[in-house]
N, CA, C and O atoms as a GROMACS GRO file, in nm:
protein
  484
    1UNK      N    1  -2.532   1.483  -1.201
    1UNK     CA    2  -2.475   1.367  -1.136
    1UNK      C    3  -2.525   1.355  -0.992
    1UNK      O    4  -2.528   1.246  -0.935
    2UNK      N    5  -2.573   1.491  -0.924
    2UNK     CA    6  -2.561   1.434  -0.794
    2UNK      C    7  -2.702   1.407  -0.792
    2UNK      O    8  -2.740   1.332  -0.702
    3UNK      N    9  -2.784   1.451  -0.870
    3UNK     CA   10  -2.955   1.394  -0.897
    3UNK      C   11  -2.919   1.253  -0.880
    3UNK      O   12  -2.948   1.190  -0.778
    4UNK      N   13  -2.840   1.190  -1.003
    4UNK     CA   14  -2.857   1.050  -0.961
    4UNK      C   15  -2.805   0.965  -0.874
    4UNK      O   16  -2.849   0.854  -0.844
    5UNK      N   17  -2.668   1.046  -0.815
    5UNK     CA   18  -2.654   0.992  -0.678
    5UNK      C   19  -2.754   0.975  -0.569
    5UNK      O   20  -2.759   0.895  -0.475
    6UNK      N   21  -2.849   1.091  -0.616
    6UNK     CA   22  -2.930   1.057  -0.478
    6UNK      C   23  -3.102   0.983  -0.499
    6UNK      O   24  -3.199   0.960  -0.427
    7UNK      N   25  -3.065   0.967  -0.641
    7UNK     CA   26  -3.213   0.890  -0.735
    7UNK      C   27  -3.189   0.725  -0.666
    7UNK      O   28  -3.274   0.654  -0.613
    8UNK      N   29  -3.024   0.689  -0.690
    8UNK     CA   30  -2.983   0.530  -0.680
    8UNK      C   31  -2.984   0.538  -0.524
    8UNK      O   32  -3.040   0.433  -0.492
    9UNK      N   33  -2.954   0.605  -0.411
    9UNK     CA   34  -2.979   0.629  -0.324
    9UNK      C   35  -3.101   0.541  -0.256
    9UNK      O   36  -3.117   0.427  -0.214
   10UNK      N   37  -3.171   0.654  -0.270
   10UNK     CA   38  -3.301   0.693  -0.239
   10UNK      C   39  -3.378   0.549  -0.294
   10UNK      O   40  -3.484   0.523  -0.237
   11UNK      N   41  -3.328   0.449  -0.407
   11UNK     CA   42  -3.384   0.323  -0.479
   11UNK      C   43  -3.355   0.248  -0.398
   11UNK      O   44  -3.439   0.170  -0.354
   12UNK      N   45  -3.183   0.249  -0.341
   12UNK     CA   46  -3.118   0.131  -0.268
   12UNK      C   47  -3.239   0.130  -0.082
   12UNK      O   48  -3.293   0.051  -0.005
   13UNK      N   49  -3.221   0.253  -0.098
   13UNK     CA   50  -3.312   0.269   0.069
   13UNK      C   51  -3.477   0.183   0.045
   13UNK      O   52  -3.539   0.114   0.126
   14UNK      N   53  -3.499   0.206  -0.044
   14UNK     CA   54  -3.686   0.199  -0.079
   14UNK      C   55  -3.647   0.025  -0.130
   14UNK      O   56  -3.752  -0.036  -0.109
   15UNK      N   57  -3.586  -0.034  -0.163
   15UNK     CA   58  -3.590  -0.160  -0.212
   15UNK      C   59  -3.524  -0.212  -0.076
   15UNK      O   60  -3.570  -0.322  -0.046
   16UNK      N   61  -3.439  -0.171   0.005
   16UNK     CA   62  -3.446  -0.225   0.149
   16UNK      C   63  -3.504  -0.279   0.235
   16UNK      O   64  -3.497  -0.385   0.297
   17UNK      N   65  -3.593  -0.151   0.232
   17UNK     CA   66  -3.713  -0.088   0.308
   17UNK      C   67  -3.828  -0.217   0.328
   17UNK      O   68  -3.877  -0.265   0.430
   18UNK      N   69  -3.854  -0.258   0.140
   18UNK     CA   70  -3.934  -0.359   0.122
   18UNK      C   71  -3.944  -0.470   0.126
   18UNK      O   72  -4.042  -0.542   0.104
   19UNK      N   73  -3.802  -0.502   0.167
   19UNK     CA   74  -3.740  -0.626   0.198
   19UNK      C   75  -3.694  -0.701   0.082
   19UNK      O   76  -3.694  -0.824   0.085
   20UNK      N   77  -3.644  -0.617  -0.046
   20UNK     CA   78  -3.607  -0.674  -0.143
   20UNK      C   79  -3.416  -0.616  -0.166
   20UNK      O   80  -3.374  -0.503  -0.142
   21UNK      N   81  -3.338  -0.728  -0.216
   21UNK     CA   82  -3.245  -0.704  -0.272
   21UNK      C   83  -3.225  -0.599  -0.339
   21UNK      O   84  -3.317  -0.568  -0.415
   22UNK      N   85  -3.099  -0.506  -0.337
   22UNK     CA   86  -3.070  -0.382  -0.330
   22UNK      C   87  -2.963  -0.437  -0.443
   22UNK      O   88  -2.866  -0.360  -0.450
   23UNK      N   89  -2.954  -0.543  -0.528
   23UNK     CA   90  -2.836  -0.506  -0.604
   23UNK      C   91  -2.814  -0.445  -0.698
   23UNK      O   92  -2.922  -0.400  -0.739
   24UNK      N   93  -2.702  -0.403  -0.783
   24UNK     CA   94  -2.707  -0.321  -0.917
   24UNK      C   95  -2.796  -0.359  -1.013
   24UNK      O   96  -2.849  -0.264  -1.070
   25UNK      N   97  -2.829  -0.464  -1.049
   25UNK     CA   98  -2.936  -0.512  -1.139
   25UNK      C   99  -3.069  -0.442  -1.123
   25UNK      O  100  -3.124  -0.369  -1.206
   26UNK      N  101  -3.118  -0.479  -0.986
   26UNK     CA  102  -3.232  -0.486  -0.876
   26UNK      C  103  -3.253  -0.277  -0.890
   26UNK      O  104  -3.356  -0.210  -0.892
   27UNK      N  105  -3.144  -0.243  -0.894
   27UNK     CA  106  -3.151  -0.100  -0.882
   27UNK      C  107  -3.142  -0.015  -1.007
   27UNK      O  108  -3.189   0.098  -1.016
   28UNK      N  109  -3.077  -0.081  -1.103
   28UNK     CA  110  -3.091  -0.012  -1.288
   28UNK      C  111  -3.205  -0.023  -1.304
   28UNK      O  112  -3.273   0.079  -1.317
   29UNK      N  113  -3.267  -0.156  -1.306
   29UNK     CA  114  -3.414  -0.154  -1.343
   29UNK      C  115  -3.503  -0.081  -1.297
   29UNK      O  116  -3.581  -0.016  -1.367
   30UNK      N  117  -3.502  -0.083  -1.128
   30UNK     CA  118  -3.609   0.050  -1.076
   30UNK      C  119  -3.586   0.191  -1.129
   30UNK      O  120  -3.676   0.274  -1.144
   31UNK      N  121  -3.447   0.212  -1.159
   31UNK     CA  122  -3.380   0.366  -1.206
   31UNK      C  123  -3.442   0.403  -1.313
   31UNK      O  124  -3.490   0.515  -1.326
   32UNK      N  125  -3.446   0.306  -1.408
   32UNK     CA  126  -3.439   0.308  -1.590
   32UNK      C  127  -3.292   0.325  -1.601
   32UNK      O  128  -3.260   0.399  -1.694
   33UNK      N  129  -3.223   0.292  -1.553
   33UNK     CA  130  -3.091   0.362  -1.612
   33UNK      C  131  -2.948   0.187  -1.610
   33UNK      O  132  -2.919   0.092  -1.536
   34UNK      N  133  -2.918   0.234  -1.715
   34UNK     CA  134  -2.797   0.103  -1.729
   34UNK      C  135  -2.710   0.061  -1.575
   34UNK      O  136  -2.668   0.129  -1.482
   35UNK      N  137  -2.709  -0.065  -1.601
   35UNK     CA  138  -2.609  -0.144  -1.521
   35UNK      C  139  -2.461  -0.056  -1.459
   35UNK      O  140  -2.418  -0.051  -1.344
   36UNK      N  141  -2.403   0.013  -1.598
   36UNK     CA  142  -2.247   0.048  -1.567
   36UNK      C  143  -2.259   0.178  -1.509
   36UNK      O  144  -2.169   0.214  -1.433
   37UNK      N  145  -2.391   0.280  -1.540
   37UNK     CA  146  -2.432   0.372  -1.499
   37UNK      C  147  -2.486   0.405  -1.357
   37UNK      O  148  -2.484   0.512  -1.296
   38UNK      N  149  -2.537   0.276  -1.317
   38UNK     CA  150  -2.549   0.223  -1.141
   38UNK      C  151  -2.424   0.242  -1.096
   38UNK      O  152  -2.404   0.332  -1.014
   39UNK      N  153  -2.324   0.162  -1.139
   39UNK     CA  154  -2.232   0.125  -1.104
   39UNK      C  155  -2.120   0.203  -1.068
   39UNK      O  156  -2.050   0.194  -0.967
   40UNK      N  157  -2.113   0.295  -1.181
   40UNK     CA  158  -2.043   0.440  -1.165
   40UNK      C  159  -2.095   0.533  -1.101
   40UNK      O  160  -2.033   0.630  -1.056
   41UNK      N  161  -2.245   0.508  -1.089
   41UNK     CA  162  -2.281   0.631  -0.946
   41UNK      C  163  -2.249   0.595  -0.812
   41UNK      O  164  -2.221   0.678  -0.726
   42UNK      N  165  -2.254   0.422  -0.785
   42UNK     CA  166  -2.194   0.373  -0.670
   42UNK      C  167  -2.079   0.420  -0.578
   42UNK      O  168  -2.059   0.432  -0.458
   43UNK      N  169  -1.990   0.445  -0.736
   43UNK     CA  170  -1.820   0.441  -0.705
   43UNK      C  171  -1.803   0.566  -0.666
   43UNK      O  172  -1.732   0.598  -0.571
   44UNK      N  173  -1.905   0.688  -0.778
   44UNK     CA  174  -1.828   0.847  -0.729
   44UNK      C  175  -1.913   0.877  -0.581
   44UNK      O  176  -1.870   0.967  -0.509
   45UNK      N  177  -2.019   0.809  -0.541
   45UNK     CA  178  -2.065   0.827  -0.405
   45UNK      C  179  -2.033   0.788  -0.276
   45UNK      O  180  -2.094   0.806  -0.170
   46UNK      N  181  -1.916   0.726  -0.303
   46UNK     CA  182  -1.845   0.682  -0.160
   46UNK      C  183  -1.781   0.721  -0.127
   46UNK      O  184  -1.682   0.757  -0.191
   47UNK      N  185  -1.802   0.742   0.025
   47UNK     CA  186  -1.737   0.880   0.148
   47UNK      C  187  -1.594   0.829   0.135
   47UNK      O  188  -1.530   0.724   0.133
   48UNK      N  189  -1.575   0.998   0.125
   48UNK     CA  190  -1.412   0.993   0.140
   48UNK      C  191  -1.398   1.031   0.269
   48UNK      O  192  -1.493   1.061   0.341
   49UNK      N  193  -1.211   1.034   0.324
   49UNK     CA  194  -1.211   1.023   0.475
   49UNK      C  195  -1.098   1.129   0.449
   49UNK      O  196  -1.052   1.146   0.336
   50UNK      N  197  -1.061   1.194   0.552
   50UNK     CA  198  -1.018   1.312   0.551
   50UNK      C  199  -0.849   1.245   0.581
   50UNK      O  200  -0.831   1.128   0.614
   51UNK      N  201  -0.758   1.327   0.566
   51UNK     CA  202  -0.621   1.264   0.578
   51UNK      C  203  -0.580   1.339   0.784
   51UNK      O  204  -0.507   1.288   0.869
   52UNK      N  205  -0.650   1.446   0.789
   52UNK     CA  206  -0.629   1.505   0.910
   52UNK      C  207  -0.736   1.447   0.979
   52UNK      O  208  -0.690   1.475   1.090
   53UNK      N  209  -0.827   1.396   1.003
   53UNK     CA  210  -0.883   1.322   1.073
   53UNK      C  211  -0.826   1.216   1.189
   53UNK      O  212  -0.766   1.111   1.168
   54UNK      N  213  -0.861   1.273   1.315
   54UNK     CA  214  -0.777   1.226   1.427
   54UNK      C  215  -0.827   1.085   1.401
   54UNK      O  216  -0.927   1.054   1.334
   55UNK      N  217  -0.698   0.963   1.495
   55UNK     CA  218  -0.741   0.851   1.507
   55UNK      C  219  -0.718   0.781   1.657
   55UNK      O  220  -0.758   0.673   1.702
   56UNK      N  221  -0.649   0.875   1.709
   56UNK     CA  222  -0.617   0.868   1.852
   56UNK      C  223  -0.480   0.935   1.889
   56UNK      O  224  -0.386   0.948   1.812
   57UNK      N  225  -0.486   0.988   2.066
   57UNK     CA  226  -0.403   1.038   2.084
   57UNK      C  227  -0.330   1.164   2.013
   57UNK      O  228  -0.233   1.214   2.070
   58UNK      N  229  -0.375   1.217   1.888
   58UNK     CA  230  -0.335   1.332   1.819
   58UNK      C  231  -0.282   1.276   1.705
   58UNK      O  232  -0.219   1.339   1.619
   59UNK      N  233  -0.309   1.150   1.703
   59UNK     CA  234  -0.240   1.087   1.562
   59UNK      C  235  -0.310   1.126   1.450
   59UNK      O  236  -0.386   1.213   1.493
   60UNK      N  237  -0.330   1.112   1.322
   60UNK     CA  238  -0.385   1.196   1.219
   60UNK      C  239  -0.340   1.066   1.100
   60UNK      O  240  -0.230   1.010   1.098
   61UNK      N  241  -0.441   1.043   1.018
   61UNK     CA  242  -0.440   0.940   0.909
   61UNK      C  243  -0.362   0.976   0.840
   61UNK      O  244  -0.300   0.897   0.769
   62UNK      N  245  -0.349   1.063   0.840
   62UNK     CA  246  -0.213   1.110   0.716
   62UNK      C  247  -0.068   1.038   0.818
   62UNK      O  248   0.022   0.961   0.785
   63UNK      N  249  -0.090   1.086   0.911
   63UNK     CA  250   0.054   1.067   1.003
   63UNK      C  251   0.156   0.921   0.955
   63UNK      O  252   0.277   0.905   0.949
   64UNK      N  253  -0.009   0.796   0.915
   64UNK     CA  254   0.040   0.678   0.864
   64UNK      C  255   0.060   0.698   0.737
   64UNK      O  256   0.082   0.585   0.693
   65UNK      N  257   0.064   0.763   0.662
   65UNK     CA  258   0.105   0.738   0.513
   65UNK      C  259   0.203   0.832   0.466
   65UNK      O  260   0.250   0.804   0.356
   66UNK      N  261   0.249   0.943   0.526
   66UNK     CA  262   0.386   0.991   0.552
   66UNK      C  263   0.446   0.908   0.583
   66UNK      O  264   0.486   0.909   0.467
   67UNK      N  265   0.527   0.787   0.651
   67UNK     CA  266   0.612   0.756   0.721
   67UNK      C  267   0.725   0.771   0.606
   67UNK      O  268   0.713   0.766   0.484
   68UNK      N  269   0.845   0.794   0.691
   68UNK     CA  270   0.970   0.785   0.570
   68UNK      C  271   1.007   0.659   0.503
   68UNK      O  272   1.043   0.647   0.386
   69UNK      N  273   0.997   0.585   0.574
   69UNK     CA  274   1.046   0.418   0.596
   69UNK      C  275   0.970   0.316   0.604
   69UNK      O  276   1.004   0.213   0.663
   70UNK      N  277   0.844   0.333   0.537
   70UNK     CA  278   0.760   0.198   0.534
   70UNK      C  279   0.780   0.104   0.594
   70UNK      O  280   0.901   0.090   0.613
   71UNK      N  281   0.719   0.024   0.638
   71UNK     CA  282   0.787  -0.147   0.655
   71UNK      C  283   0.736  -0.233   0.532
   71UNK      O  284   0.631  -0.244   0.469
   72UNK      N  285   0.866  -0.290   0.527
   72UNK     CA  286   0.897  -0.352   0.390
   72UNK      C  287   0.775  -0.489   0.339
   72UNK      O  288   0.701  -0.516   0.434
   73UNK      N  289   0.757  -0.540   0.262
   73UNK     CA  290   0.676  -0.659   0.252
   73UNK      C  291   0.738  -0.752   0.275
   73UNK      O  292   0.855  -0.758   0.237
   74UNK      N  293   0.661  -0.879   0.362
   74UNK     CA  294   0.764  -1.047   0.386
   74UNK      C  295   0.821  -1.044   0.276
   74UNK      O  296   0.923  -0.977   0.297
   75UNK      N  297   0.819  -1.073   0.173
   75UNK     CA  298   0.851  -1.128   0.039
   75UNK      C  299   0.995  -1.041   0.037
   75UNK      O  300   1.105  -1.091   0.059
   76UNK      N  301   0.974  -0.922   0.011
   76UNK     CA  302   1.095  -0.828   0.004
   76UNK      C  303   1.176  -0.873   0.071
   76UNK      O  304   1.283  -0.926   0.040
   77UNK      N  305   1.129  -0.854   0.179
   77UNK     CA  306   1.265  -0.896   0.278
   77UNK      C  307   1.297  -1.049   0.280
   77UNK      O  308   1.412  -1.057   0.325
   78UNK      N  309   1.252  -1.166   0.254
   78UNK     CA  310   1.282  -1.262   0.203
   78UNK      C  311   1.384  -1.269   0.133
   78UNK      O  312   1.494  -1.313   0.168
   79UNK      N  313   1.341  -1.211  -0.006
   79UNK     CA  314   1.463  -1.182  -0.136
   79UNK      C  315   1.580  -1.111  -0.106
   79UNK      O  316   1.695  -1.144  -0.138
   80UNK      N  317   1.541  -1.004  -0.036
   80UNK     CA  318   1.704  -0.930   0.015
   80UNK      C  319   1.778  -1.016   0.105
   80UNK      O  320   1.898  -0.991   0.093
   81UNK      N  321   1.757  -1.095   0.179
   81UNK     CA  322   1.801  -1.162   0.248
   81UNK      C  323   1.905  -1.313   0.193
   81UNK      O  324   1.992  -1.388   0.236
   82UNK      N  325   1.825  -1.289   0.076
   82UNK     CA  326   1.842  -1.451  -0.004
   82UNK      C  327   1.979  -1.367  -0.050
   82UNK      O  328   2.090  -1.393  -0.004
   83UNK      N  329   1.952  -1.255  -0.157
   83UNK     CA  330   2.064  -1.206  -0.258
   83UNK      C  331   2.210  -1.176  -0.126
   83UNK      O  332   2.327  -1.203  -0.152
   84UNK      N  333   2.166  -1.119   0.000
   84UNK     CA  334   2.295  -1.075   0.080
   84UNK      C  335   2.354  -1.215   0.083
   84UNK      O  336   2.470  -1.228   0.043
   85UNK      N  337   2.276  -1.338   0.132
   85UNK     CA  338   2.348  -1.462   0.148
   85UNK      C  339   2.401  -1.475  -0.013
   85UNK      O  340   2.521  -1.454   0.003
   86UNK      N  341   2.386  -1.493  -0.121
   86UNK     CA  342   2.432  -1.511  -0.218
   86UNK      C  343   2.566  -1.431  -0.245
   86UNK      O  344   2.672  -1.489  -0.267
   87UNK      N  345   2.556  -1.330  -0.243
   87UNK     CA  346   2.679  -1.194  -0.230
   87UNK      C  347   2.805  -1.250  -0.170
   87UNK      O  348   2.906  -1.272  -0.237
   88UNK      N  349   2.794  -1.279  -0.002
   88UNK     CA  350   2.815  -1.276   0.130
   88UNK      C  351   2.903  -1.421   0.047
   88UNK      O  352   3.025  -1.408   0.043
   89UNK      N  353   2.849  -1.541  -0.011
   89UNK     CA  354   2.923  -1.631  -0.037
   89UNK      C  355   3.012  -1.619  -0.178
   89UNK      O  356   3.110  -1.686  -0.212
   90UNK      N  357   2.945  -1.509  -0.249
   90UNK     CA  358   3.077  -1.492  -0.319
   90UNK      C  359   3.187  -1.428  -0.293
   90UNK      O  360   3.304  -1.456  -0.317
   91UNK      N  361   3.134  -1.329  -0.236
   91UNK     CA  362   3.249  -1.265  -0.170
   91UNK      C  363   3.385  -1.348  -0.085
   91UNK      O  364   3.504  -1.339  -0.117
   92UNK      N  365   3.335  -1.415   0.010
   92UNK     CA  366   3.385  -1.496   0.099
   92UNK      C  367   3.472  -1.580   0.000
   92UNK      O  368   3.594  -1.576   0.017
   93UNK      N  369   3.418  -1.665  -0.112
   93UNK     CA  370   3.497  -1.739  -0.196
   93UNK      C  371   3.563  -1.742  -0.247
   93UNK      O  372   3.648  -1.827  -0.270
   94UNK      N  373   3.533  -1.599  -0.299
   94UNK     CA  374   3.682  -1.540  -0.426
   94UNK      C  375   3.810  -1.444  -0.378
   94UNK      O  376   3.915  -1.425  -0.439
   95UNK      N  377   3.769  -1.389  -0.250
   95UNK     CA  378   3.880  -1.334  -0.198
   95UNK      C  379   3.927  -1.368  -0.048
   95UNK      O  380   3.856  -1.454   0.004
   96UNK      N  381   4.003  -1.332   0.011
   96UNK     CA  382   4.081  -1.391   0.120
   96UNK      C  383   3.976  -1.325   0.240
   96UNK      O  384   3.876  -1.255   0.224
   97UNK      N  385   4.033  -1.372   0.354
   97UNK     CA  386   3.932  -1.291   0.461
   97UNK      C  387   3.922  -1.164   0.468
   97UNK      O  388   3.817  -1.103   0.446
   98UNK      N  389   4.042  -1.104   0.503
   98UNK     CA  390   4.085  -0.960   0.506
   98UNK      C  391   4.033  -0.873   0.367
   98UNK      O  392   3.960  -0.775   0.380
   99UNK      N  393   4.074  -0.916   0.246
   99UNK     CA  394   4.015  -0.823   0.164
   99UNK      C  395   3.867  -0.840   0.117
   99UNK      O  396   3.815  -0.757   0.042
  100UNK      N  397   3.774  -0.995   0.182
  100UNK     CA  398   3.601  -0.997   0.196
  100UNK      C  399   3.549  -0.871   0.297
  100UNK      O  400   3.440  -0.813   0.293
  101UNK      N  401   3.671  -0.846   0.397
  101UNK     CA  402   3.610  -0.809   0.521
  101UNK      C  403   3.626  -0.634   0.504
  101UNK      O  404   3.570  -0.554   0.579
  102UNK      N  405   3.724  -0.593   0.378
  102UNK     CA  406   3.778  -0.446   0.327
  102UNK      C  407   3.632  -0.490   0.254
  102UNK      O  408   3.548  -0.516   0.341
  103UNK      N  409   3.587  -0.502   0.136
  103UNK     CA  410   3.420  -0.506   0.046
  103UNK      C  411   3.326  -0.499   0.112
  103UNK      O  412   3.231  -0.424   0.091
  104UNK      N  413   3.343  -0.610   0.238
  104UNK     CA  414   3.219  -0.554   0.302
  104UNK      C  415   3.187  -0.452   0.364
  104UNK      O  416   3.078  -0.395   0.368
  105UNK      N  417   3.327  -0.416   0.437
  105UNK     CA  418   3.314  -0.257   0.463
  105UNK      C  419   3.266  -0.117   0.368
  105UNK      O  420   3.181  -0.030   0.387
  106UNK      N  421   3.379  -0.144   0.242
  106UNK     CA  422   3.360  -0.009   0.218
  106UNK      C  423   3.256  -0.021   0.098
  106UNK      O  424   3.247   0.062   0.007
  107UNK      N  425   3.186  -0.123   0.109
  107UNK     CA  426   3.048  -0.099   0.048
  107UNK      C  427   2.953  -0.131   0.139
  107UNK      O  428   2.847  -0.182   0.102
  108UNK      N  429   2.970  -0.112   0.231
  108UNK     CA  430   2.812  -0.103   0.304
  108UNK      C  431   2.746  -0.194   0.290
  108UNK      O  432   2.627  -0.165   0.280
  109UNK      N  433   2.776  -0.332   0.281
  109UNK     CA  434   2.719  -0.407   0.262
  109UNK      C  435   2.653  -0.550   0.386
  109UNK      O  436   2.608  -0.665   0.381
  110UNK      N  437   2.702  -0.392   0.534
  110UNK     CA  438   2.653  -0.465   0.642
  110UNK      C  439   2.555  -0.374   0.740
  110UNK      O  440   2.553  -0.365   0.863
  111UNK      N  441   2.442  -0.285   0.599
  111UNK     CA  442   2.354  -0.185   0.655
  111UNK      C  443   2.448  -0.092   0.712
  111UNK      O  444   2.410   0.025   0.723
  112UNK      N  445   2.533  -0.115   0.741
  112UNK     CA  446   2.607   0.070   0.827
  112UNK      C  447   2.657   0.207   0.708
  112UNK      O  448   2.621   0.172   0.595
  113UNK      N  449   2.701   0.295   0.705
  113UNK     CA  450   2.758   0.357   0.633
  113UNK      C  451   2.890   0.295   0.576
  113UNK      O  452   2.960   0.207   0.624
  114UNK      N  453   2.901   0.348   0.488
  114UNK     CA  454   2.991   0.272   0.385
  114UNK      C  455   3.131   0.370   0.406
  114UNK      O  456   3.141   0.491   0.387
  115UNK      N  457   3.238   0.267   0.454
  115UNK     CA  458   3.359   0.302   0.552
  115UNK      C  459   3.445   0.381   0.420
  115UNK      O  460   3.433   0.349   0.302
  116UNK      N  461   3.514   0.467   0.460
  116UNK     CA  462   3.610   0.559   0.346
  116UNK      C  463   3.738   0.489   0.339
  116UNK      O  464   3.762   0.402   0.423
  117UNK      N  465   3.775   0.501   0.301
  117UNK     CA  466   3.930   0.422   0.192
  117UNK      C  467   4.040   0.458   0.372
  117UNK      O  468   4.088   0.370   0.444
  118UNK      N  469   4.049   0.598   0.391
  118UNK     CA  470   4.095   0.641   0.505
  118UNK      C  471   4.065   0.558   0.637
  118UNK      O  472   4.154   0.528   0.716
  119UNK      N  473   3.918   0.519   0.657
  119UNK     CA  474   3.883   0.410   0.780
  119UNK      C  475   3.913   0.320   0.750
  119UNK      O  476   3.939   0.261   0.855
  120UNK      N  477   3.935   0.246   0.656
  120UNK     CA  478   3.974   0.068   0.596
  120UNK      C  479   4.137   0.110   0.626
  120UNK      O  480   4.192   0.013   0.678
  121UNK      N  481   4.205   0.195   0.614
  121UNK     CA  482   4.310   0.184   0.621
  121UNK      C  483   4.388   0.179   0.767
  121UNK      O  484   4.511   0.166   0.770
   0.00000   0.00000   0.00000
C-alpha cells in the first residue's frame, strides 16, 4: 500500500509538473490502476493531525473536543425553546398560579435545580 501511495504521489507531482490536470481519472490511467483504487489511496494518504498539537497559548486540539458542554446547534435551541413555550402555556392554563409556579419549581423546569417537596413548602 504504501508503494502506491507514493506511485499516485509521485504521478499527481509529475502531471503537475507538466502542466497537466492531476485528476483521479488523469492519474488511474498514468498508474494502470482503477479509478476507486486512486481514490482509496487518496483517502488512506491524508495527514492526520495530532489531538496534542498546540494551537495557541498552551491550548491543545484535543482541549476543543473534550469540552463537557458543547454549544448546542441554532436549530436545537430553537426547538427547546419552542417546546418550553408550549409546556409554560399549558402549564399556566390548566392550573392556578401558585400550583404552575410549585411544577415549575419542583421540576426544574426553569434550568435551576429541581426544588425538594421540603423547599416548595
Amino acid at each position: 500500500m504504501h508503494e502506491q501511495i507514493r506511485k499516485v504521489a509521485n504521478t499527481e507531482r509529475t502531471l503537475i509538473g507538466q502542466g497537466k490536470r492531476a485528476g483521479v481519472v488523469e492519474v488511474a490511467v498514468f498508474c494502470d490502476m482503477s479509478v476507486g483504487r486512486v481514490e482509496e489511496t487518496r483517502r488512506l494518504s491524508q495527514r492526520t493531525d495530532s489531538l496534542d498539537r498546540i494551537i495557541r497559548d498552551g491550548v491543545t486540539l484535543g482541549d476543543f473536543l473534550g469540552q463537557e458542554r458543547p454549544v448546542a446547534a441554532p436549530d436545537a435551541l430553537v426547538m427547546s425553546a419552542m417546546v418550553m413555550d408550549q409546556v409554560s402555556g399549558i402549564i399556566y392554563d390548566n392550573f392556578s398560579h401558585r400550583d404552575a409556579r410549585v411544577l415549575w419549581a419542583r421540576l426544574a423546569l426553569d434550568g435551576d435545580e429541581a426544588s425538594t417537596l421540603e423547599d416548595l413548602g
